[in-house]
N, C-alpha and C positions, 0 to 999 in steps of 0.2 A: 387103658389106664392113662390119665392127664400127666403133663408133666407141665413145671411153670419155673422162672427166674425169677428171683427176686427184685436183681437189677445188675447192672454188669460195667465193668469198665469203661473210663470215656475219653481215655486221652488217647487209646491207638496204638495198637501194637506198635508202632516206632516214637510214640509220643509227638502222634499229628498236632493235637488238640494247645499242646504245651507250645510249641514254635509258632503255630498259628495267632495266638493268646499274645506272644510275646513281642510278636512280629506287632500286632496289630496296638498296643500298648507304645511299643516305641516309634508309633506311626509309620512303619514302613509298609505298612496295608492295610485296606480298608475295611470298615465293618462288613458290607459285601464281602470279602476277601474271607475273612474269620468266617460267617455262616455260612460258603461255602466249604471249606473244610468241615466245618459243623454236620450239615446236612450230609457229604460223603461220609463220613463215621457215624452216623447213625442207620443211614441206609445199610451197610456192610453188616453193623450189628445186627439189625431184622433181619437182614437175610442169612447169616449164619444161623438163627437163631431158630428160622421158618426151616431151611434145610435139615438143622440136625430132629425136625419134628418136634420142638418142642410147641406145647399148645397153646400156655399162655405167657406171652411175651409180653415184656413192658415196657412201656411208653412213658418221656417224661423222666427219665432216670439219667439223662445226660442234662450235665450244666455246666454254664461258663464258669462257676466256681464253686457254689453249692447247695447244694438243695434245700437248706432251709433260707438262705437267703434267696432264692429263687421263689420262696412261697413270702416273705418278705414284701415283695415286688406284686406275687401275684396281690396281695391283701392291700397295697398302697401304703405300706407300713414307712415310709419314709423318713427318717429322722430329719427336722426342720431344718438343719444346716447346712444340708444339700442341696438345698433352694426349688426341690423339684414341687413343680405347679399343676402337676395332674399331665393327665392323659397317659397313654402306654411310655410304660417306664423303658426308655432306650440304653443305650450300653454306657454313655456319660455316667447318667446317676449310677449306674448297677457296680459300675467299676469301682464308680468314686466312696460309694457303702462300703465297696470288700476293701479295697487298697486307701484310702484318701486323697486326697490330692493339694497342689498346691497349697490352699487354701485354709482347708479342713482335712481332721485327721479322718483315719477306717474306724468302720464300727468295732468293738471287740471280736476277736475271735479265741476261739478256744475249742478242746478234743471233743472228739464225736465219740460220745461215752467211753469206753477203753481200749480204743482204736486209736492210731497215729493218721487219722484223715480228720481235719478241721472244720469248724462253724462257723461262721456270723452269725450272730447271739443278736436278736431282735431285740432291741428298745423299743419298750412300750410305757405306756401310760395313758390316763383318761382321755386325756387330749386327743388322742389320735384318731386322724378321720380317715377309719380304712376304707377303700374304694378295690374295684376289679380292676386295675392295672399292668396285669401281666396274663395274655390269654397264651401263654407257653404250652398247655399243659392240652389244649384243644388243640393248639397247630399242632403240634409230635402228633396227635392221634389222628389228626387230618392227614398229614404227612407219610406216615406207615401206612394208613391205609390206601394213601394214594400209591402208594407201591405194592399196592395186594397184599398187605401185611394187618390185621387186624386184633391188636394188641392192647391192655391191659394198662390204662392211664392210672399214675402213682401219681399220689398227692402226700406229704408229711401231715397228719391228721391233726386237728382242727388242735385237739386236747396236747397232745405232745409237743404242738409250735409252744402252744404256751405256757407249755412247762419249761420248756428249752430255752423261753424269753428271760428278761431284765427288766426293773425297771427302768426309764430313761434317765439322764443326770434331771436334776431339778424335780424329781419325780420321789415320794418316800419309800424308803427301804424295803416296807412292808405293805408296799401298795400289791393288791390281790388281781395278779394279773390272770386268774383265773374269769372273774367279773368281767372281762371284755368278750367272755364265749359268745354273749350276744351279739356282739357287736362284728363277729369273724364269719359266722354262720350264713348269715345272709349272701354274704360273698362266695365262701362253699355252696351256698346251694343254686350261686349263678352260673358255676364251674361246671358243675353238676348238671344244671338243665341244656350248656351249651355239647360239654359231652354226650348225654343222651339222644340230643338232636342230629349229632353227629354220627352215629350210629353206634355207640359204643356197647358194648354188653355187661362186660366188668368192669370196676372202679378198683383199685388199692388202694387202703389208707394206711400208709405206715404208723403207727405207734410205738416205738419204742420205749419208751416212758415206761410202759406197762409191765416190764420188769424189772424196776427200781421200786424201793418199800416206801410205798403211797400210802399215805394218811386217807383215812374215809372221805374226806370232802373231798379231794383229788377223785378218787375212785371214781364218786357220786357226776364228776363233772361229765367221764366217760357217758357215764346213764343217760344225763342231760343231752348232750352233743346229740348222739346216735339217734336217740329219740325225735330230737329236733328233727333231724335229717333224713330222717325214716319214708315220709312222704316223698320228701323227694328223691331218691333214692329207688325207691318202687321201679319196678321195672329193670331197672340194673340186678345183678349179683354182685355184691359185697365182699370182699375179701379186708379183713384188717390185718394186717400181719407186723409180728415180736420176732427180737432178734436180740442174742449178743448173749442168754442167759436165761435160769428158767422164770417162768413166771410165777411170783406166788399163787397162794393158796386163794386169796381174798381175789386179789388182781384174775385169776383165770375165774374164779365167781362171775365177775361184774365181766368180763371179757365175754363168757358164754353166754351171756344171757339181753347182750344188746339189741336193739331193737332194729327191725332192718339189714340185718350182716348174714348174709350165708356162708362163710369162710371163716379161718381163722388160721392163720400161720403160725407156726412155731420152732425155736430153734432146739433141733434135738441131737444138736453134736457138745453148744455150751449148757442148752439148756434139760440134761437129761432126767431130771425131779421132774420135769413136767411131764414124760411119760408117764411117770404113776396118777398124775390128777387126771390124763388125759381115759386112762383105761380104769380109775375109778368114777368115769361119770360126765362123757361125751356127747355134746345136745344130740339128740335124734334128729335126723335130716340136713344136719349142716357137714360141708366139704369141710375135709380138714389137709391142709397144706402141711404136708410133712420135713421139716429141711434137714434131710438127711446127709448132704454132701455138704462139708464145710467149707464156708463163703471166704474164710479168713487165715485159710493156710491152704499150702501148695500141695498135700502128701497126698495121694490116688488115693480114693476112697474105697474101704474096703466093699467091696458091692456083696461079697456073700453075707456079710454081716449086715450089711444095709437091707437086703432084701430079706433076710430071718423077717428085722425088726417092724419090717414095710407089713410082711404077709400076718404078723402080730396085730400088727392096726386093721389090718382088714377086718378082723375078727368082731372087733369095737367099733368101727363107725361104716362099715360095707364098701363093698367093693367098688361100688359107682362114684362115693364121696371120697375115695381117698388121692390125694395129691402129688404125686414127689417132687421135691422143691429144694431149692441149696436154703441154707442156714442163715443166710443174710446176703444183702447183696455182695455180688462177685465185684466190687468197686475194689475191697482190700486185698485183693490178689491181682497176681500177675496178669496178663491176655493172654498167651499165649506161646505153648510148649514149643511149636513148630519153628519159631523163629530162633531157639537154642542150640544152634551148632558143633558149637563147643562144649557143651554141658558132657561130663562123662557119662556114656551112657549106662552104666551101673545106677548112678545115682536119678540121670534122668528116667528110667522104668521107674523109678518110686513116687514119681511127681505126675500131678497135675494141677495145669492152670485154667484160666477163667474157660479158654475155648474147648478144654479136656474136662471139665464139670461138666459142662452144657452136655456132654456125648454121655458122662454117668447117668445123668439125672436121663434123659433119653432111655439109656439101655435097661435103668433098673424100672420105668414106666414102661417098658415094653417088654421086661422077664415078668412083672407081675400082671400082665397082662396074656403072659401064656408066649409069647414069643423072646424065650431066652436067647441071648447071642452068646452059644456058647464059648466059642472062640474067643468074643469078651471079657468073660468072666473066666476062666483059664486062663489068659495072660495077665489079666490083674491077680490072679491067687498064686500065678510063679513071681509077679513083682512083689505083694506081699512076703513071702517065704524069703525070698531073697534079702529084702531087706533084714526082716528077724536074726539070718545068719549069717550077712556079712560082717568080715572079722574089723573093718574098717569102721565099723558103728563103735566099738566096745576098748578103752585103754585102761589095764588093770590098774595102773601104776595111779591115772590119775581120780579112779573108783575110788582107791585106796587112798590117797589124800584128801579127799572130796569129804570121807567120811569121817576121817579124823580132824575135821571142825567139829563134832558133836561134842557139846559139852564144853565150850568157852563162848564169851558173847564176845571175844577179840575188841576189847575198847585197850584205847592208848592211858601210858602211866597216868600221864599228867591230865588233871584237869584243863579245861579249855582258855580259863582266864589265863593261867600261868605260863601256859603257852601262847599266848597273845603278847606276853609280856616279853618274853624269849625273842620270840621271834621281829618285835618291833627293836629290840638291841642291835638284833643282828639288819634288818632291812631297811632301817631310819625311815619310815614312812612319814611323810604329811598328814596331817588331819583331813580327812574325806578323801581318802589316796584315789586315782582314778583309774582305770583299767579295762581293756574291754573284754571280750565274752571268747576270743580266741579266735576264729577265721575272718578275712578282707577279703578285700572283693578279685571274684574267680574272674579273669578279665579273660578275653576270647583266647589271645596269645599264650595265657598258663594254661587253658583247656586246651590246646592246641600242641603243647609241650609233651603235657600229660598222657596224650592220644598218641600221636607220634614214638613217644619211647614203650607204652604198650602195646602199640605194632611194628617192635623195632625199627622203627626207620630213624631212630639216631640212639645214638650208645648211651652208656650209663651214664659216662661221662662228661657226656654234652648235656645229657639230664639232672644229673648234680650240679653241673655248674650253673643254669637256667634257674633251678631251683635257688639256688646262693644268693643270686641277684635278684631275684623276687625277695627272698626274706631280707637283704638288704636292704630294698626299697621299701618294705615295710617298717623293720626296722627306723630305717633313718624317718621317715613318718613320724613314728610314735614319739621319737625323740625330738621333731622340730617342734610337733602340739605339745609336748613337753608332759605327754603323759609317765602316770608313777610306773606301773607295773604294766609290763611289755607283753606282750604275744608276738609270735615269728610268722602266723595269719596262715598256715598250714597251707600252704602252695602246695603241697604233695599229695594233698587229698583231695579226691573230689564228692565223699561224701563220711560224716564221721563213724558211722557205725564200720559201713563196706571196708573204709584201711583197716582197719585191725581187725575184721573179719578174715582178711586178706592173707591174715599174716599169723592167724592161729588156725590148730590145728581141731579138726572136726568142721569144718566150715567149706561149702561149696558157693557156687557166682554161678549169677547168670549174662550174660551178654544183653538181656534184652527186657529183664525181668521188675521192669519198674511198675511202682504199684506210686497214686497222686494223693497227697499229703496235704495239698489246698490248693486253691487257681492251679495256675502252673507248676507250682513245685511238684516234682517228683522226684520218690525214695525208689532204690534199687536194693530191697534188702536182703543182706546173705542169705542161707539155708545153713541151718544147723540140723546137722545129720548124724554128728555122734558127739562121742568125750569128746571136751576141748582142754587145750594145752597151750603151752606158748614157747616154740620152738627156741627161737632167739628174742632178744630188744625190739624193739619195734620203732620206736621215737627217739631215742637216746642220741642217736648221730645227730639226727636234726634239731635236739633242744640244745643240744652242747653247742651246735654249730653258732646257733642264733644268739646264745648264753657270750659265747667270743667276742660278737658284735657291738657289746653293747654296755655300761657299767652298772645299768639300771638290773632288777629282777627281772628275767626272763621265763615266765611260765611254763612250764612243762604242759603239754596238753594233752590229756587221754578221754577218753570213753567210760563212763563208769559199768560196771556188770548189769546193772538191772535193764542202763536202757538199751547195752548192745541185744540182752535179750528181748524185750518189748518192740524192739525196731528192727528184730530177724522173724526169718519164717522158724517157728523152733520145733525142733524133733516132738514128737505127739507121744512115744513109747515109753517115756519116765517122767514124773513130776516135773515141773519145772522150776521149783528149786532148787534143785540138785542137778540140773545145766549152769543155774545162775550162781553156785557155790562153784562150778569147775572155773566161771570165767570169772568171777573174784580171784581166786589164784594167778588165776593167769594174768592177771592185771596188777596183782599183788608183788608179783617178782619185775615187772617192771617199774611199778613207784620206786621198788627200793635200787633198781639199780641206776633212773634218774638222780634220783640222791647222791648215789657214789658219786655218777659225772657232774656235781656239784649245783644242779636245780634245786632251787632252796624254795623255789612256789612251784607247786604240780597241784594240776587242777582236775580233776576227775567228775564230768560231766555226767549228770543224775538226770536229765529232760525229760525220761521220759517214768523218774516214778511213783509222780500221779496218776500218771495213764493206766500205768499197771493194775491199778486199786478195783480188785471185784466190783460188782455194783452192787450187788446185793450187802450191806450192811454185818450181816452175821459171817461173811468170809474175811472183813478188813482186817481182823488185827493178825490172823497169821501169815496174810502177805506182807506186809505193815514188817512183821517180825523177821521174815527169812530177808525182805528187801534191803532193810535198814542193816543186817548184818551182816547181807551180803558188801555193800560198802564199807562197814568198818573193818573188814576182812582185810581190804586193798591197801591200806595207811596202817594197820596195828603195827606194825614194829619199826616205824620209823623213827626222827628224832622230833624233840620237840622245839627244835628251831626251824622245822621245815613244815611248813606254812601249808595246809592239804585246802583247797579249794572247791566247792562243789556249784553247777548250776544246774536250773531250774526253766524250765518254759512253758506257757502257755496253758495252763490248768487251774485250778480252784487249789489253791493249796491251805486255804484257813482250816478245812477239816481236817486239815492231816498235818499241822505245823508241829505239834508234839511229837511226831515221829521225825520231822525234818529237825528238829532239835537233838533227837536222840543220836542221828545220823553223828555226831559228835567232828563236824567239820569246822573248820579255824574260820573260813568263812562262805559263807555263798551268793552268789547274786543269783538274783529270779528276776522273772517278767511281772511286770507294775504297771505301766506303762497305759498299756491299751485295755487295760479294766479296769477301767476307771480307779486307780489305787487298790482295789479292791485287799489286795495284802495285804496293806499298812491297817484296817482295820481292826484285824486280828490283835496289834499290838496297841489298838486303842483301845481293844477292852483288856487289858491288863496281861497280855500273855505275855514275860519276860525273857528277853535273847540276849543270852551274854556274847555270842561269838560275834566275828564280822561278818556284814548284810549288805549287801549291794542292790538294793529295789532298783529295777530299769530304768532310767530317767527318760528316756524317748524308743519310741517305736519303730524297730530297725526294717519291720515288713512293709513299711510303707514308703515311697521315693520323696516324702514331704521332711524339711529340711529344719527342727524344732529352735525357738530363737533362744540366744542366753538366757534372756529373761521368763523363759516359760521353765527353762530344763532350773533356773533357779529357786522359780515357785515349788515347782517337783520337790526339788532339794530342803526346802524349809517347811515342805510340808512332811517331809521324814521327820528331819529334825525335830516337830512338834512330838513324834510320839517314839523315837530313839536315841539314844545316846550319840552324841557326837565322835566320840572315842571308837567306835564299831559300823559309822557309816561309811560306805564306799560308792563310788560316785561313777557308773557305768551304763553302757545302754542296756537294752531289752534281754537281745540275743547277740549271735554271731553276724559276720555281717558279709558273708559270702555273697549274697541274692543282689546287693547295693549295689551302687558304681562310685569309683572313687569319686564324682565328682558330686556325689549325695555324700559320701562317708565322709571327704577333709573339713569341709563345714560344719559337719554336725559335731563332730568330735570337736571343734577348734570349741565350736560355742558351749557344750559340756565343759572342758577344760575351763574354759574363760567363766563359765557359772560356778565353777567350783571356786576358784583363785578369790573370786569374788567374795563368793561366802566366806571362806577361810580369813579375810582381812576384815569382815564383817566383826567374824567371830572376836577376833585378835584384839580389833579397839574397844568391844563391847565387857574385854577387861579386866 
C-alpha cells in the first residue's frame, strides 16, 4: 500500500530557512550562501521522507517565499515596474515582487484560503507576455533525484493560479482573467515536457480553487485546461489534489471526469461530505489519494479510526488504487516533535508534528497493507484515552460560564455615534487623529532581554526595568512625531497571540514549534488543549506603566478571542465556538479591569477574522455569528467613554464588511494599503460606517520608506468616500518586523500628511 505527502515544511526545524532569508536580505550573505542553506533543507527533507518509506515524495514544495509566487516567476508574469527584461528570473526581481524595494512597492499579499500562511496575488492582465522563466520546478526534481530520491514535481495548477490572480492596476475590474488559460498553458506544457525528459513519472497539480463554490464557467475552465494538457501529459501519471475542505457536488463532477489525471486528492479530515460523493460514485481505475492525517493541526492521529475509514475505501476504489496522504500540506504545522524538550510529556503523547505525520501516513499504509505495527497503534490508542480522561482538559466552572452566554447578543447600551461623541469630550482628539497598530520595532537587544530573563540569567527585576526603558524610548518617539494616540510598542512580547497564550489557562508552548506565515516570518503558535481561563491581568501593569509616561491616550493592547483561536493549534474534541466563547471571557475580564487602571482606549485586535470565514459559502453566516459575538463579549459592559478599538490585516474584507460593522467597535483600522485600496471600494458603493476607520496609509511589510505626499494622496482618497469626522490616519499593521530607521521616517511623513490635510481642511472653511 502507497503512501504520499502533500508537501512539508521548509524553513527547518530551527528555522534555517528564516536566518538564512534574513541574513542574505540584509546583505550579510550571498545568494550562494542562501541556496546553500536551501539545498541542505531540502536534501534532509527527502531523505527523511525516503527513510520513513514513504512512496511518493514531493518535489518543488519548498520556496523562498511562496508558491504561488514562485509559479508567478515560473510563467514570467512580471509586473512592469520591476523593470525585469526577461531571461531566468533571479533573486533581485523575486524579492523585489514579495517585499518592494527602494523604489517600487511589493505585490499584494494576502491569506492562503483560511490558513495564517500568505500569498502574492498575481497581477494580470492582457498585456502580459508570459514566458518560461523559472525552471525551479525541473531543478528540485533533478536535484532529488540526483540524491537517489525520485520524487513527485508539484506545480499550483494552471486554473487555480488564475483564480488566485487580480487584475493589474490600470487593467478593468472585470477583466476575465480566466481568458489568459491560453496563454499559461503553453508554458505548463514546457514544464511538463522538460519534467518528462527528466525522468519523472508523476506530476502534482494542486488546485485548491476546486473547493470554493464555482460558477459553471470556472468549472468548464477545469475541462479546458486538463484537456489542453492531456497530450502532453501522456506518459506521466496525474495526481490533481484538493485540500482545506470538501468538494462540492458539481466541483468533484468536473474534478472526476478530467481528461488525462489518474489521481485525485482529497481532504478527509476538513473535507468529510466528500466521503459520501466519493463512495457514491468513484471513476473506475483511477488512484484515489486519501488525506487522512491532518496537515493543519498538531493532535496524533487517531490511526484506528483512520484505518476503519482507509479499509472503507478499499471497498470503493480497490486495493491497488488506494493512497494514504495528509490532508494538505504539512507547511501549516509544526517539523518536528523530537526537538520539544520541555514540552510536558502528558501533553506531548497527544501530539504530532510534520516529522510524526510522515511515520502515521507510513504506518497506516503499511497496516492496510497487512503489515500492522502493532506496538504503533497501542501507544497511539493509550495517547488517545488518555487524553479523553485527563482531568486537566475539562473546567466545570468555566463550562458553566461558557454556557450561560446563550441567549444575549452582549452589545453595549449605547449606540456607536453617541459614543463617539462621549468619548471625543473626554480624549479632545484632532481631526484624522493618528495612531499606529500597536508593536515597534523588536531590536536584537530587546530579543536579547526577553531570552535572557526566560533562561533566568537576569531577575525580574533587571527585566522590568529593561522593559521601562524600551517603552520609554517608544514613548518619548511617539510624542517627538507628535502622534495623537500612543502605543507602549509591546517590548514584552515577542509574538501577539503566544503572550496571552502564555498567561491563560488550558494552553501549552512549544520550544521549537514554529510553523511560516510568509518569507521569513515565522508564528510559534500555542496549543489549546482544554477550558481556558484567565488566571490573573495579563497587561494591566504594563498599560498603566506606559499610561504614567505620557498625557497623551495610551492604548491598552490585547488579542482579540477569534484570532487567538485562528492563530492556535486548537483542541479538535469540542466545537470551536465554544473554545472561542471561553477566551471571550477571559479576555472580557481583563478589558474591564484595564479600564479600572484608567485606559480610556483598549484595542482588541481581530487579524485574523477573515481568515476564519469557511470557504464554502453555506457555512459563513454562523461563523460570521459566533465570531462577531464572540467580540462583542469582551467590551459589553464597559463604559461608554472608553474608546474599544479593533484591527484588521491582510484579507478581502468587502464580503464580510456587514459583519465587521455589526462587530460594534468605536473604531478600527485595517490593511489598505497594499491592495491596492481595495476596502475603500466597499464604501464607494454606498456601504455606510458610522464608527471610527483607520484604512492603512502605507505598507508596514515592506523596508521602502512611503513619501508625505503619497501617504497624502492615500488620505484624500479616503476622504473622497468617508467622512472626515471618523477617519483616522495609521499605517497597515504592527511594526515589529521594521527597523527604527525605516519606522521614524515613515511615521514622521504620515504625521506630516496628516497636519497637512487637517490645515487643508481648516482654510477650505
Amino acid at each position: 500500500m502507497a503512501s504520499h505527502i502533500v508537501g512539508y515544511p521548509r524553513m527547518g526545524p530551527k528555522r534555517e530557512l528564516k536566518f538564512a532569508l534574513e541574513s542574505f536580505w540584509d546583505g550579510k550573505s550571498s545568494a550562494e550562501d542562501l541556496k546553500k542553506v536551501s539545498a541542505d533543507l531540502r536534501s534532509s527533507i527527502w531523505k527523511q521522507m525516503s527513510d520513513a518509506g514513504i512512496k511518493y515524495i514531493p518535489s518543488n514544495t519548498f520556496s523562498y517565499y511562496d508558491q504561488v509566487l514562485d509559479t508567478t516567476a515560473m510563467l514570467g508574469a512580471v509586473p512592469s515596474r520591476y523593470n525585469w527584461t526577461g531571461g531566468e528570473i533571479e533573486f533581485g526581481t523575486y524579492f523585489s515582487m514579495a517585499r518592494g524595494n527602494a523604489s517600487v512597492p511589493a505585490m499584494e499579499m494576502t491569506k492562503w484560503f483560511d490558513t495564517n500562511y500568505h500569498f502574492i496575488v498575481p497581477e494580470l492582465g492582457p498585456d502580459v507576455n508570459f514566458s518560461y522563466a523559472s525552471h525551479k520546478a525541473v531543478d528540485e526534481y533533478k536535484e532529488a533525484k540526483g540524491l537517489g530520491v525520485d520524487t513527485v514535481p508539484v506545480l499550483v495548477g494552471p486554473v487555480s493560479y488564475l483564480l488566485l490572480s487580480k487584475p493589474a492596476k490600470g487593467v478593468e475590474k472585470s477583466f476575465p482573467l480566466l481568458s489568459l488559460l491560453d496563454k499559461i498553458l503553453p508554458i505548463y506544457k514546457e514544464v511538463i515536457a522538460e519534467l518528462k525528459a527528466a525522468g519523472a513519472s508523476w506530476i502534482q497539480f494542486d488546485e485548491p480553487t476546486l473547493v470554493l463554490d464555482l460558477e459553471a464557467h470556472k468549472l468548464e475552465a477545469f475541462t479546458k485546461a486538463y484537456a489542453e494538457l492531456e497530450s502532453p501529459l501522456s506518459g506521466l501519471n496525474v495526481l490533481v489534489e484538493t485540500y482545506f475542505a470538501d468538494v462540492p457536488a458539481e466541483a468533484f463532477k468536473t474534478l472526476t471526469a478530467l481528461k488525462g489525471v489518474t489521481a485525485l486528492g482529497f481532504d478527509l479530515v476538513r473535507g468529510t461530505k466528500t466521503l459520501d460523493l466519493i463512495k457514491g460514485g468513484f471513476p473506475s481505475g483511477k488512484y484515489l489519494f486519501a488525506g487522512v492525517v491532518d496537515g493543519r493541526n498538531i493532535w496524533a492521529n487517531d490511526v484506528a479510526a483512520s484505518l476503519a475509514l482507509l479499509q472503507s475505501l478499499e471497498g470503493v476504489v480497490g486495493k491497488d488504487k488506494l493512497v494514504v496522504s495528509t490532508s494538505c500540506s504539512l507547511l501549516h504545522t509544526a517539523v518536528d516533535l523530537i526537538n520539544e524538550t520541555k514540552l510536558d510529556d502528558e501533553i506531548k503523547s497527544w501530539l504530532a508534528f510534520a516529522a510524526q505525520k510522515v511515520v502515521e501516513v507510513n504506518a497506516l499504509a503499511k497496516a492496510l497493507a497487512g503489515a500492522k505495527d502493532e506496538a504503533f497503534f497501542s501507544a497511539n490508542a493509550a495517547a488517545q484515552a488518555s487524553r479523553k480522561s485527563s482531568p486537566r482538559v475539562t473546567n466545570e466552572a468555566v463550562q458553566k460560564a461558557s454556557a450561560a452566554l446563550q441567549g444575549s447578543d452582549h452589545r453595549r447600551a449605547t449606540n456607536v455615534s453617541a459614543r463617539l461623541d462621549a468619548q471625543q469630550k473626554k480624549l479632545n482628539l484632532p481631526i484624522l487623529p493618528t495612531t499606529t497598530i500597536g508593536s515597534f520595532p523588536q531590536t536584537v537587544e530587546l530579543r536579547r532581554v526577553r531570552r535572557e530573563y526566560k533562561a533566568k540569567k537576569i531577575t525580574e527585576e533587571e527585566y522590568v526595568k529593561a522593559i521601562k526603558e524600551e517603552i520609554k524610548k517608544v514613548v518619548d518617539l511617539q510624542e517627538e512625531l507628535d502622534i495623537d494616540v500612543l502605543v507602549h510598542g509591546e517590548p514584552e512580547r515577542n509574538d501577539m497571540v503566544e503572550y496571552f497564550g502564555e498567561q491563560l489557562s488550558g494552553f501549552a508552548f512549544t520550544a521549537n514549534g514554529w510553523v511560516q506565515s510568509y518569507g521569513s516570518r515565522c508564528v510559534k503558535p500555542p496549543i489549546i488543549y482544554g477550558d481556558v481561563s484567565r488566571p490573573k491581568p495579563m497587561t494591566v501593569f504594563w498599560s498603566s506603566t506606559a499610561q504614567s509616561m505620557t498625557k497623551r491616550p495610551m492604548k491598552g493592547m490585547l488579542t482579540g478571542p477569534v484570532t487567538i483561536l485562528n492563530w492556535s493549534f486548537v483542541r479538535n474534541d469540542q466545537p470551536r465556538f465554544e473554545t472561542c466563547y471561553q477566551i471571550a471571557l477571559a479576555i472580557k475580564d481583563e478589558v474591564e479591569d484595564l479600564e479600572k487602571a484608567g485606559i480610556t482606549v483598549i484595542q482588541i485586535d481581530e487579524a485574523a477574522l477573515r481568515e476564519g470565514l469557511p470557504l464554502r459559502k453555506s457555512e459563513h453566516a454562523f461563523y460570521l455569528e459566533w465570531a462577531v459575538h464572540s467580540f462583542r463579549i469582551t467590551n459589553v459592559g464597559i463604559q461608554d467613554t472608553t474608546q474599544i478599538h479593533t484591527h484588521m490585516c491582510y484579507s478581502n474584507f468587502n464580503d464580510i464588511i456587514h459583519s465587521i460593522i455589526d462587530m460594534d467597535a468605536d473604531v478600527i483600522t485595517i490593511e489598505n494599503s497594499r491592495s491596492d485600496e481595495k476596502l475603500l471600494s466597499v464604501f464607494r458603493e454606498g456601504v455606510k460606517y458610522g464608527a471610527g476607520i483607520g484604512p492603512g496609509v502605507y505598507d508596514i511589510h515592506s523596508p521602502r520608506i512611503p513619501s508625505t505626499e503619497e501617504i497624502a494622496d492615500r488620505v484624500n482618497k479616503m476622504l473622497a468616500v468617508l467622512d472626515t469626522n471618523i477617519l483616522w490616519v495609521n499605517p497597515d499593521c504592527g511594526l515589529k518586523t521594521r527597523k527604527y530607521s525605516e519606522v521614524k521616517p515613515a511615521l514622521q511623513n504620515m504625521v506630516s500628511a496628516a497636519k497637512a490635510i487637517r490645515t487643508q481642511l481648516a482654510s477650505a472653511k
